[in-house]
N, C-alpha and C positions, 0 to 999 in steps of 0.2 A: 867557811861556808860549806856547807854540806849539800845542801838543793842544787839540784842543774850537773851532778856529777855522779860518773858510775863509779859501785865499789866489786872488785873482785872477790873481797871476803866480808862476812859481818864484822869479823873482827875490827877490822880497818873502821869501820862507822861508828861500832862502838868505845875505839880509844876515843876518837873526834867527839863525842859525845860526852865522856867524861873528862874532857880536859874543857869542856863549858862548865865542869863544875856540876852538874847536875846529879842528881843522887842515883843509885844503882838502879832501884829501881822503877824510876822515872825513864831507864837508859833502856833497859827491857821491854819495858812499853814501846816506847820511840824505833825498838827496832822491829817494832812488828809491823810498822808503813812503812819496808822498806822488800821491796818485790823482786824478784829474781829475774832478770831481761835476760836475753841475747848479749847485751853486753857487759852483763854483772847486775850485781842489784843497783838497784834504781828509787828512788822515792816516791812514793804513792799518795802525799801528804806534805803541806807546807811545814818541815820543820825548821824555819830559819824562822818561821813566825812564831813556832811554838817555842822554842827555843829563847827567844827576846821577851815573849810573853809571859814564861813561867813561874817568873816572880809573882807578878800580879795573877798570872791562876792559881797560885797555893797559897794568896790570900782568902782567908775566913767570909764569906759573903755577908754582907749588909742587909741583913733582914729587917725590914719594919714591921713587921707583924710577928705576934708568938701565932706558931702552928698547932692547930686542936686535932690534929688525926693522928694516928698509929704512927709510929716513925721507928724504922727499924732498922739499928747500922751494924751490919757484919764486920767486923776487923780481925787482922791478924795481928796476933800476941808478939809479935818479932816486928811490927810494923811501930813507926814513931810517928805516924801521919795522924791518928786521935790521942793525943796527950792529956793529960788528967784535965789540965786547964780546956783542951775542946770537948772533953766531955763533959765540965762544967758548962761551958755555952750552950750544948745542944741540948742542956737539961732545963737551961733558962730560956731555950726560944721555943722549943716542942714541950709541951706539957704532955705526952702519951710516949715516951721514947723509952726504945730496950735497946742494950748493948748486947752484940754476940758475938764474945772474942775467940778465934780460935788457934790452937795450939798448932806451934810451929807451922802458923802461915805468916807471910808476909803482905806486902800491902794489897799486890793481887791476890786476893783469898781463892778465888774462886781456882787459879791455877795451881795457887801451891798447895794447897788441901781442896782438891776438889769434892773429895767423900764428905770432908766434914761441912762443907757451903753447902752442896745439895741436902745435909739431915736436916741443917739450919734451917733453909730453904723450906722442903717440910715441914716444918716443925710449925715456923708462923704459916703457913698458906694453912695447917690445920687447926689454927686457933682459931680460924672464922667459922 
């Protein structure tokens, strides 16, 4: 259990983190609710829920309806979070959808290339 206990170092939360087996950068995320107190970091965020939860969060959502508007998904080329087979799906339930994968980012685009999300970023806010 990780909730309800100080860490002196991130390291220490981040072993605890990946010995649940959780992906790296899944584990990157998670350490970013975790806050720097008087008695060490501390957790800012229910990770014991998020933690028991994450199977069923990195389930594919049950959509009943195809989506008719613009759908636009940034991904990083090092990331295995859209697989060919989820890009089949988002092509079957969005009928307006652009892929924009970028190089040498990983699942957080926006942190590991942040130049190339923000030209992205532009790119669609000027196609309107």
């Amino acid at each position: 259990e990780v909730a309800n206990q100080s860490y002196e170092r991130l390291d220490d939360i981040q072993k605890k983190l990946l010995k649940a087996q959780l992906s790296n950068d899944m584990v990157l995320f998670l350490l970013k609710l975790f806050k720097k107190e008087t008695k060490g970091y501390q957790l800012k965020a229910p990770i014991d829920y998020l933690i028991a939860a994450y199977p069923e969060l990195m389930k594919a959502p049950d959509l009943q309806h195809t989506i008719h508007i613009p759908t636009y998904v940034i991904m990083g080329q090092e990331s295995d979070y859209v697989t060919p087979q989820g890009r089949a799906a988002f092509q079957s339930q969005f009928t307006d959808v652009s892929f924009y994968p970028i190089e040498k980012a990983n699942h957080w685009v926006h942190t590991s290339q942040p130049q190339a999300f923000d030209r992205v970023i532009s790119e669609i806010l000027n196609q309107s």
